[in-house]
N, C-alpha and C positions, 0 to 999 in steps of 0.2 A: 559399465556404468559411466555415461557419460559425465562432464562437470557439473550440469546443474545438477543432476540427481545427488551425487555425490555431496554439493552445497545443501541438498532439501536432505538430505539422511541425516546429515548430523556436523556438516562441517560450520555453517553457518552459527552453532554456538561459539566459535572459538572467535566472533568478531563480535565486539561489544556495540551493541541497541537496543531498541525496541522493538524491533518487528518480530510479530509473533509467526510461528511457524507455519502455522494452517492454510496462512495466507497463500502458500508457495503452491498447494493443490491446485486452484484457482487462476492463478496467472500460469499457469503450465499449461490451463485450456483456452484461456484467452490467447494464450502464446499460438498451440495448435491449429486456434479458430483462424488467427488472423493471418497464417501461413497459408492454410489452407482457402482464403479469401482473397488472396494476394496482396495484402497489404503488408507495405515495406516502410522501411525507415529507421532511424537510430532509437537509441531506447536514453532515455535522460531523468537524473533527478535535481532537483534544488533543497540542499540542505541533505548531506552526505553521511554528516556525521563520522565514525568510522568503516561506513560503507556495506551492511550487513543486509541492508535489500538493492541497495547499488549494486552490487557484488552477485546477485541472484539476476537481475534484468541484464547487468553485462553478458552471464551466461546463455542466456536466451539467443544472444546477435546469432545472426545467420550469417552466412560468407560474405563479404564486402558490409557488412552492417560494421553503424559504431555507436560508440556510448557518449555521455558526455555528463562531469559532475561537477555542479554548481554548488559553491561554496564558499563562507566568510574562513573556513580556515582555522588558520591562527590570528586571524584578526579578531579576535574576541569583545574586543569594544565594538564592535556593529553586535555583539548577540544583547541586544536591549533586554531581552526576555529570559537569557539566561535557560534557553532551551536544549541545552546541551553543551559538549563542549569538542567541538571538532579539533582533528589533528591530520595535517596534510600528508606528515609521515608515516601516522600510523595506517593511515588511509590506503595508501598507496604499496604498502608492506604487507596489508590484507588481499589488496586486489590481486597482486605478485602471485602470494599464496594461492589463491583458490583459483583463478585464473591465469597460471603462468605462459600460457601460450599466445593469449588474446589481450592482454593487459597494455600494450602498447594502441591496442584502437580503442583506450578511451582517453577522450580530451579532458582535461582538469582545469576548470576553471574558476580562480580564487576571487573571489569578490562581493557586493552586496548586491541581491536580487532586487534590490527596487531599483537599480541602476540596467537590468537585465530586460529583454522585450525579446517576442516572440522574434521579428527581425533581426532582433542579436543571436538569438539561437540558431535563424535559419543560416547563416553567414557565419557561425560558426563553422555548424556543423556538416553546411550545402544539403542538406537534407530535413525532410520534416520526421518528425516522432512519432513513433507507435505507442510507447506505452513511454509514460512520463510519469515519474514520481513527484509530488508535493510535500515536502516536510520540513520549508523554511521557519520562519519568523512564526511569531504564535498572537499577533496583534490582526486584529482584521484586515488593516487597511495592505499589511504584508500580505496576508492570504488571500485578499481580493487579488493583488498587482499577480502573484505568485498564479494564481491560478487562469490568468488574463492569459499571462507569459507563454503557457503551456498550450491553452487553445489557442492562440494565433500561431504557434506552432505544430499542431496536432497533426496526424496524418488522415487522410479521410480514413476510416475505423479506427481510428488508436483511441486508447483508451488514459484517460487523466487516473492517478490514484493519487487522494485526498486525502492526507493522515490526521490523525487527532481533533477531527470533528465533531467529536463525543466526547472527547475524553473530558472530563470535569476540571481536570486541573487544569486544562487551556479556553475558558468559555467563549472568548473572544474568534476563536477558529471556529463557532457554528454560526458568528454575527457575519465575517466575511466569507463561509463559503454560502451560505445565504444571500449576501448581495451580488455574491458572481452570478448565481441561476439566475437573480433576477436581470441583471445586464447582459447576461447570454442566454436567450431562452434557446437558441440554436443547440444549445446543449442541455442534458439531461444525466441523473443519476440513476442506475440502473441495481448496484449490489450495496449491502452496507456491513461491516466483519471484522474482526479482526485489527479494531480500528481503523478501519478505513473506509474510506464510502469511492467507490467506483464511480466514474463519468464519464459517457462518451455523448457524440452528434447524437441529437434528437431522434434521427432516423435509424442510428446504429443499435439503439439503447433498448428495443425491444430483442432483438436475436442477442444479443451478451445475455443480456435478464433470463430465456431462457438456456442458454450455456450453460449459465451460474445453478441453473436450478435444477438443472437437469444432472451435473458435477454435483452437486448437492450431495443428490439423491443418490449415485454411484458412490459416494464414501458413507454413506451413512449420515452425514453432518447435521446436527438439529439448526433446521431452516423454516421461515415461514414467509409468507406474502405482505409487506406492508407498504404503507406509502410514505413519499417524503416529498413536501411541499408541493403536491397533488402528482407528483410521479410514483406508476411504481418502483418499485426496489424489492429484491431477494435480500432479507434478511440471514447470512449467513453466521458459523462458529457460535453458534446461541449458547450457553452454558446450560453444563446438567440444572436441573431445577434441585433445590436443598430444600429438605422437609420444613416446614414452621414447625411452632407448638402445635398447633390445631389437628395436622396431619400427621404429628409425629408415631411413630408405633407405640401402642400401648403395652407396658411392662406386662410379662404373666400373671395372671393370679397365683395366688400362694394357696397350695394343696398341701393336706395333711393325707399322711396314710398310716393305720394303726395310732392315730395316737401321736405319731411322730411329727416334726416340721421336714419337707422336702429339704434337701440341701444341693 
């Protein structure tokens, strides 16, 4: 068992966030697509947190590949939004952990993402990005800059993942990734799951779409077809459905026999 598998079984509960598990299905085939596509590049996120899906796209790197994690840190006063609470040490004690071999090709880099640009990234890292996490600031005009960051960086196929889009407690992250699509129509969203909504090039975004749907269907996962601001999108990790009143099962009828009440 290789490390990521090893992080997708069950190591990854031992590092404190929110990414949900199911997710890891998913990007282990976009991982596979894009290998098998030849497309190259570092894998990066913005907004690290304690590193719990940082920690899973590091594992991914291929030989000469590297990471890179963007982050306020322990600067706590940049988190306006109060969207978590990063820790550089704890950060860095997790990645140790679950990647102790590969943990020195990822750059760490402490700071505020509106100060950050796709150009910063590229000059970081001398390389563009394949797969990029978003899960900074929770205010639009963050999410807009955040997600600019990441496509002016992007590699041709790599793929942007857009966290908390849906989530209710952050409404502001469906106002800016909405004004991203509409200032980069070059790009498109292709999956949406697990809190996340998936996004690659316009061009790339129908073969992912069938990827996704096609992994779907090989796990079993309840998926459907929908669209998002006139794009398709694979609707992934749906919840089981929970009875209403309406359809709830009807209790038995009460039988008598001889005389007696059933018990």
């Amino acid at each position: 068992m290789n490390g990521f598998d090893a992080y997708r079984a069950g190591g990854h509960h031992a590092v404190h966030g929110w990414m949900q598990a199911g997710l890891l299905d998913f990007l282990t085939a976009i991982d596979q697509h894009q290998k098998e596509m030849g497309v190259d590049g570092a894998v990066a996120e913005i907004g690290v947190h304690h590193g719990r899906l940082f920690i899973a796209l590091h594992l991914l790197l291929s030989d000469g590949e590297r990471s890179a994690a963007f982050d306020i840190f322990d600067s706590q006063e940049l988190n306006i939004d109060q969207s978590g609470f990063g820790d550089r040490g704890v950060f860095e004690q997790n990645l140790r952990l679950h990647a102790p071999r590969t943990a020195d090709r990822a750059l760490i880099v402490p700071g505020d993402s509106m100060e950050l640009t796709g150009a910063g990234v590229l000059e970081r890292l001398g390389t563009r990005v394949r797969l990029f996490s978003v899960d900074g600031g929770h205010w639009a005009d963050i999410v807009c800059h955040d997600l600019h960051t990441a496509a002016d960086s992007l590699s041709p196929g790599g793929v942007i993942i857009a966290d908390d889009v849906f989530n209710q407690s952050w409404p502001d992250v469906c106002v800016g990734f909405l004004r991203f699509l509409s200032e980069r129509p070059e790009f498109a969203p292709f999956a949406v799951g697990y809190n996340k909504v998936l996004v690659a090039r316009a061009e790339d975004a129908p073969a992912f779409l069938e990827l996704i749907a096609a992994r779907s269907a090989e796990l079993g996962d309840r998926s459907k077809r929908q669209e998002l601001d006139g794009h398709p999108v694979h609707v992934i990790g749906m919840p089981k459905p929970r009875p209403v009143l309406g359809n709830a099962p009807k209790p038995a009828p009460r039988r008598r026999w001889l005389g007696l009440k059933a018990r």
